[in-house]
MARDREN-497979 format. One line per field, with one value per residue: x, y, z of N, C-alpha, C, CB in turn. Coordinates in Angstrom, 1 decimal. Glycine has a CB too. Example, Ala and Ser with C-alpha at 12.3 -4.5 7.8 and 13.67 -1.06 7.14 Angstrom:
n_x: (13.2; 12.8)
n_y: (-5.7; -2.2)
n_z: (7.8; 7.1)
ca_x: (12.3; 13.7)
ca_y: (-4.5; -1.1)
ca_z: (7.8; 7.1)
c_x: (13.2; 12.9)
c_y: (-3.3; 0.0)
c_z: (7.8; 7.9)
cb_x: (11.3; 14.1)
cb_y: (-4.5; -0.6)
cb_z: (9.0; 5.7)
END
This chain:
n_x: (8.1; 8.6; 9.8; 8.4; 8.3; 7.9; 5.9; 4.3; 1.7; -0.6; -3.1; -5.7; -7.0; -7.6; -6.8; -4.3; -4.3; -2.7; -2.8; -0.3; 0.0; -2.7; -4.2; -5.3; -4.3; -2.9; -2.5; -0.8; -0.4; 0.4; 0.3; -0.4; -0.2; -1.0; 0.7; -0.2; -2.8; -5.3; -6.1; -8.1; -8.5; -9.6; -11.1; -9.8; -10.4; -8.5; -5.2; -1.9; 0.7; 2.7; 5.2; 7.3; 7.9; 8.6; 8.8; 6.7; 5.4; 2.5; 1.6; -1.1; -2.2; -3.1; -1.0; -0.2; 1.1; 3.4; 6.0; 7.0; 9.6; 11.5; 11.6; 11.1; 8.8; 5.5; 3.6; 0.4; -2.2; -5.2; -8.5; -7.7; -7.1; -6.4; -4.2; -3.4; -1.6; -0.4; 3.2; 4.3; 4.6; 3.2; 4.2; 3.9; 4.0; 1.3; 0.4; -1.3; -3.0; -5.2; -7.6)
n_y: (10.2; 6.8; 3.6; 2.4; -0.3; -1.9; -2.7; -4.9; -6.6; -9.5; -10.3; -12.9; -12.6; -9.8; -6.6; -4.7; -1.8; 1.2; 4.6; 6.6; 9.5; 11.9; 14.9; 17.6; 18.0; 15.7; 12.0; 9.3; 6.2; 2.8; -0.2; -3.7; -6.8; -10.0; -13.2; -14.3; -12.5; -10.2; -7.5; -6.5; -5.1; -1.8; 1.5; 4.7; 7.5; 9.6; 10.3; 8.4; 7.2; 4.0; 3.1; 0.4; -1.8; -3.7; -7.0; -8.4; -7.8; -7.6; -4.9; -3.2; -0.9; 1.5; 1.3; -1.1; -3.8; -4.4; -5.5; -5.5; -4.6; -4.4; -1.3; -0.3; 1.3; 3.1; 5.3; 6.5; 8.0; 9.7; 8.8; 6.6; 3.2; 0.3; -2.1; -4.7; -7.4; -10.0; -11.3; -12.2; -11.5; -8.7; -5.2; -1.5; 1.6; 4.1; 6.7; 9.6; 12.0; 14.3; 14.5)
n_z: (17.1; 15.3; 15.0; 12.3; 11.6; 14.0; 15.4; 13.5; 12.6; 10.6; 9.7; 9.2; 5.9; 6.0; 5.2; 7.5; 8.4; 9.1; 10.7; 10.2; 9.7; 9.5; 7.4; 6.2; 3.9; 3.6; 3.6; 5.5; 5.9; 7.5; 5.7; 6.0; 4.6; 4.5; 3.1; -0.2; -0.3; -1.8; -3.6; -5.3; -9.0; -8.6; -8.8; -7.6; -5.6; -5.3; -5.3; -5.0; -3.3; -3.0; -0.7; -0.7; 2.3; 3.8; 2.1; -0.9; -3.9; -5.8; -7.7; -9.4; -11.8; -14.3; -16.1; -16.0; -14.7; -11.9; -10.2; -6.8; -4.5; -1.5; -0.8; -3.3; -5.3; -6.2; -7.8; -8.3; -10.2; -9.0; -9.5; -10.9; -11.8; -9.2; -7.7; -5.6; -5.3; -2.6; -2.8; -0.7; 2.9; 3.2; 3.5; 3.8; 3.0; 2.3; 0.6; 0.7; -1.0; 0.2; -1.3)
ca_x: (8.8; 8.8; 10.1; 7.8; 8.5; 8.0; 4.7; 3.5; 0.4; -0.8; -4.5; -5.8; -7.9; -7.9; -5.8; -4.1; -4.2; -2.1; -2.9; 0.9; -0.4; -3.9; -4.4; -6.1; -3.4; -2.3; -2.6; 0.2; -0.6; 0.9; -0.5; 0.1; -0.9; -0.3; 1.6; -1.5; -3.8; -5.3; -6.9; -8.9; -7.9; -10.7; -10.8; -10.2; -10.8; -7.3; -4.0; -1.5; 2.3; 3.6; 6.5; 7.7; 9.1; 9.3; 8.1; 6.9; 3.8; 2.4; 0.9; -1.3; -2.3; -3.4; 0.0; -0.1; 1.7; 4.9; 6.4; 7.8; 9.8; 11.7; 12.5; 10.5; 7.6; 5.1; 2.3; -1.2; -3.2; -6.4; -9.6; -6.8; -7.3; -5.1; -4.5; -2.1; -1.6; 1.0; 3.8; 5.0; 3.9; 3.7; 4.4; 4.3; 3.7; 0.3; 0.7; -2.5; -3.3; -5.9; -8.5)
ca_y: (9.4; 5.6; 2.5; 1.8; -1.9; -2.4; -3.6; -5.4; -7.9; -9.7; -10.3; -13.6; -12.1; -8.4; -5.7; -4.5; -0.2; 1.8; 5.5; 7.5; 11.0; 12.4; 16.2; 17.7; 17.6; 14.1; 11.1; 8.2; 4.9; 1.7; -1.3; -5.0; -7.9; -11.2; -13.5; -14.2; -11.3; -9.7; -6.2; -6.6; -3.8; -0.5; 3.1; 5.4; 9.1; 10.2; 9.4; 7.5; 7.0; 2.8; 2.5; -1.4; -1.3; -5.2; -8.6; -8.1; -8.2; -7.1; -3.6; -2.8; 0.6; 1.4; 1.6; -2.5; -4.4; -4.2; -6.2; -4.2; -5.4; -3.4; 0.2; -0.2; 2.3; 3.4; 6.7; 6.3; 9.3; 10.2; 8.1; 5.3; 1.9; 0.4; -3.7; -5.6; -9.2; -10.2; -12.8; -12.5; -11.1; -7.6; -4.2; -1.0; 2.6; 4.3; 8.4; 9.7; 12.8; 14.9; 15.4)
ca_z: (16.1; 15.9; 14.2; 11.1; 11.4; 15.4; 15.8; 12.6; 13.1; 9.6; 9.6; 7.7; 4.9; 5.8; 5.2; 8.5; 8.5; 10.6; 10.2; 11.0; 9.9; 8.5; 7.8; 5.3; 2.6; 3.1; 5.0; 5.4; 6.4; 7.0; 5.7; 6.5; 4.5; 4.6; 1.6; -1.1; 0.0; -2.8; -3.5; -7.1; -9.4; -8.7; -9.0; -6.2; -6.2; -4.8; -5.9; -4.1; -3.4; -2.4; -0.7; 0.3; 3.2; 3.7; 1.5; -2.0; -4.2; -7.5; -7.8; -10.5; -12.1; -15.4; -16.9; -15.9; -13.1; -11.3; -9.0; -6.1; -3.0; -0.1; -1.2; -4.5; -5.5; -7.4; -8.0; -9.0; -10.2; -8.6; -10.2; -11.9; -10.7; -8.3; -7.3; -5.1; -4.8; -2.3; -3.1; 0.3; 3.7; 2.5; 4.7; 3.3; 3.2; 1.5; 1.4; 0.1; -1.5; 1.0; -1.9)
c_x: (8.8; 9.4; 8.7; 7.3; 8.5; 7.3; 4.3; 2.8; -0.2; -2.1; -4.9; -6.7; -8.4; -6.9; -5.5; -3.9; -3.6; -2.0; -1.8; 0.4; -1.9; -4.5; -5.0; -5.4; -2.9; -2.7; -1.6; -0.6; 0.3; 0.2; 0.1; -0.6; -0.4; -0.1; -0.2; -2.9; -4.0; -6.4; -7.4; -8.4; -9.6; -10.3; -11.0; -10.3; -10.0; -5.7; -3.2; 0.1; 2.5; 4.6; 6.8; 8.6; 9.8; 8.3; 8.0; 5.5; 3.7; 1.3; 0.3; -2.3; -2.8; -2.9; 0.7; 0.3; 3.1; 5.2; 7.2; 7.8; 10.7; 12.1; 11.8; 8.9; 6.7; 3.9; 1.4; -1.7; -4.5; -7.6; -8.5; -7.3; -5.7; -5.8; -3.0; -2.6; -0.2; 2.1; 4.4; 4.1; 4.0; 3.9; 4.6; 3.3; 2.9; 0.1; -0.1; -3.1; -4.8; -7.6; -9.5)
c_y: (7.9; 4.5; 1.8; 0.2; -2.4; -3.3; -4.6; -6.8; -8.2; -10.1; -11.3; -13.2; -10.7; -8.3; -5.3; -2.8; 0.5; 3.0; 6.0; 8.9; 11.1; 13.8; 16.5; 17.7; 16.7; 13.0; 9.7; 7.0; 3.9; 0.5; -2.7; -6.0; -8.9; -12.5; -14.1; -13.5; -10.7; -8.6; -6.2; -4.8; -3.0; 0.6; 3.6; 7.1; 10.0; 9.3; 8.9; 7.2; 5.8; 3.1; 1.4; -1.2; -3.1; -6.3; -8.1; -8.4; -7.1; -5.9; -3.4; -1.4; 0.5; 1.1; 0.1; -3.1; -4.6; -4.9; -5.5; -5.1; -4.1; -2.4; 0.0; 0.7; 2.6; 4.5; 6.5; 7.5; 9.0; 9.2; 7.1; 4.4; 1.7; -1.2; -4.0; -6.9; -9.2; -11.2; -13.0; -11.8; -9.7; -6.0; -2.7; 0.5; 3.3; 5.7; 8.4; 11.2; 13.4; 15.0; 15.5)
c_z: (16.6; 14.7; 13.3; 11.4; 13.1; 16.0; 14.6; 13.1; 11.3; 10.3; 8.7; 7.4; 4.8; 6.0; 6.8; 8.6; 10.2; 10.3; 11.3; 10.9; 8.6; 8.8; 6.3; 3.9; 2.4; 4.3; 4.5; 6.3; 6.3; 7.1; 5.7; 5.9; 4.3; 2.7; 1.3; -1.1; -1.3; -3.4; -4.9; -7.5; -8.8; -8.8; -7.5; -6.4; -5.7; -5.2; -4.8; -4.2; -2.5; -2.1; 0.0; 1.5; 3.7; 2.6; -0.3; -2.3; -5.9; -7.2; -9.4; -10.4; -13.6; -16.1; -16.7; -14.5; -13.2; -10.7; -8.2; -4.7; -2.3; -0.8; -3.0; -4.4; -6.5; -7.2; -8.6; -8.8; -9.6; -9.7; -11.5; -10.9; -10.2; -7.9; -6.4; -4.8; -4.1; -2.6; -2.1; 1.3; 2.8; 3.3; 3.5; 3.1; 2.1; 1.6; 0.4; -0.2; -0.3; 0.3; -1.0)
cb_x: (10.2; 7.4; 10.7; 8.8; 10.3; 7.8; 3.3; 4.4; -1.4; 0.1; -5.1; -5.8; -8.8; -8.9; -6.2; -3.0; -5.9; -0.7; -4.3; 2.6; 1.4; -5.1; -3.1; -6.9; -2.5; -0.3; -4.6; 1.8; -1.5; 2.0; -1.3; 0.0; -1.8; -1.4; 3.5; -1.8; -3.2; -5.2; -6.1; -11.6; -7.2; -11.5; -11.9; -8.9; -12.5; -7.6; -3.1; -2.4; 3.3; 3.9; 7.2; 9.0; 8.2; 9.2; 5.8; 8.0; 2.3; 1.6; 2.1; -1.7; -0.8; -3.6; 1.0; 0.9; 1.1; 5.2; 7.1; 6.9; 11.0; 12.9; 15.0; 10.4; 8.0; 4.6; 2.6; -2.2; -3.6; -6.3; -11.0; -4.7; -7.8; -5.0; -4.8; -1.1; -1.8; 1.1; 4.7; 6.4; 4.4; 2.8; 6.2; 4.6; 4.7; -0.8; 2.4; -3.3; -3.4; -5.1; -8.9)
cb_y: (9.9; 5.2; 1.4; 1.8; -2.4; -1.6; -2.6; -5.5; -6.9; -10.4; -9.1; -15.1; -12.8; -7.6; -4.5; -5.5; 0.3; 1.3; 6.1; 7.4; 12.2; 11.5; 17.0; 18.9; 18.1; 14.0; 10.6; 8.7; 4.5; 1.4; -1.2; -5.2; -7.9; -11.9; -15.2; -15.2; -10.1; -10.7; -4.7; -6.9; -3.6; -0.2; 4.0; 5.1; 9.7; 10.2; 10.2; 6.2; 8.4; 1.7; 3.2; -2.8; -0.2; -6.0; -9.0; -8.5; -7.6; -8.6; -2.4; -3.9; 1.5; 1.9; 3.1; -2.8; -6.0; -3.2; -7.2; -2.3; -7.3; -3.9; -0.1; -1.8; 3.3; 2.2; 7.9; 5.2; 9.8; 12.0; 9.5; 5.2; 0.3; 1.9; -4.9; -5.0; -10.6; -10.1; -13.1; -12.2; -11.3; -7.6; -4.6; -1.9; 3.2; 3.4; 9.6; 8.9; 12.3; 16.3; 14.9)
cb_z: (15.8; 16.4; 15.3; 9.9; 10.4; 16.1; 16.3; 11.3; 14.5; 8.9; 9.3; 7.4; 5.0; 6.5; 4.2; 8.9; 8.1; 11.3; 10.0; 10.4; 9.4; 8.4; 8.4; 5.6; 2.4; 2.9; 5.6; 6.0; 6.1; 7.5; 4.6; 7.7; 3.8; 6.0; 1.5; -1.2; 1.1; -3.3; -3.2; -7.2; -11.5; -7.8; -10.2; -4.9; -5.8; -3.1; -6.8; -4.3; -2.7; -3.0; -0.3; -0.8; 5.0; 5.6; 2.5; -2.7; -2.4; -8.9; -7.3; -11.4; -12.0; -15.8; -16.4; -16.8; -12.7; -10.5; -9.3; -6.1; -3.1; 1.2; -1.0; -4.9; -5.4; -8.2; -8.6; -8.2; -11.6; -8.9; -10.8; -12.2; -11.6; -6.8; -8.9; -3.7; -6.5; -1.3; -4.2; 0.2; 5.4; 1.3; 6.1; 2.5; 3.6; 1.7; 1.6; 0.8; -3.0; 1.1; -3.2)
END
């Protein structure tokens, strides 16, 4: 077990990935990006559970865009698009369906 929030390193212009667990039914990550980083919407071929853990940033999905900061969330089905733009540094947990 560890503190989530111990090490964080921001990366200018890439995402920063920190794989906590990957097994064949899921895998968690934590990702790190820095304020105006920005993931274009696409499709992925697994679904997907955000959770903010620090900063904030806009999440989009089919069903549009969100704004989501510490303790804010959201679920993406399997082959939906998926975007974030950050409005701040952004930290935050990516639990991912095994398919």
């Amino acid at each position: 077990m560890k503190d989530f929030l111990s090490d964080l390193e921001f990366l200018s212009g890439e995402p920063l990935l920190k794989t906590i667990i990957k097994s064949k039914m899921f895998n968690i990550n934590r990702v790190c990006l820095e304020t105006g980083f920005e993931i274009e919407p696409h499709p992925e071929p697994y679904a997907v559970f955000f959770l903010v853990l620090e900063g904030s940033g806009i999440f989009t999905s089919e069903a549009g865009e969100v704004t989501l900061e510490k303790n804010g969330f959201v679920f993406i089905k399997a082959d939906e698009i998926r975007g974030i733009k950050t409005l701040e540094n952004l930290v935050f947990l990516a639990v991912q369906d095994g398919h």
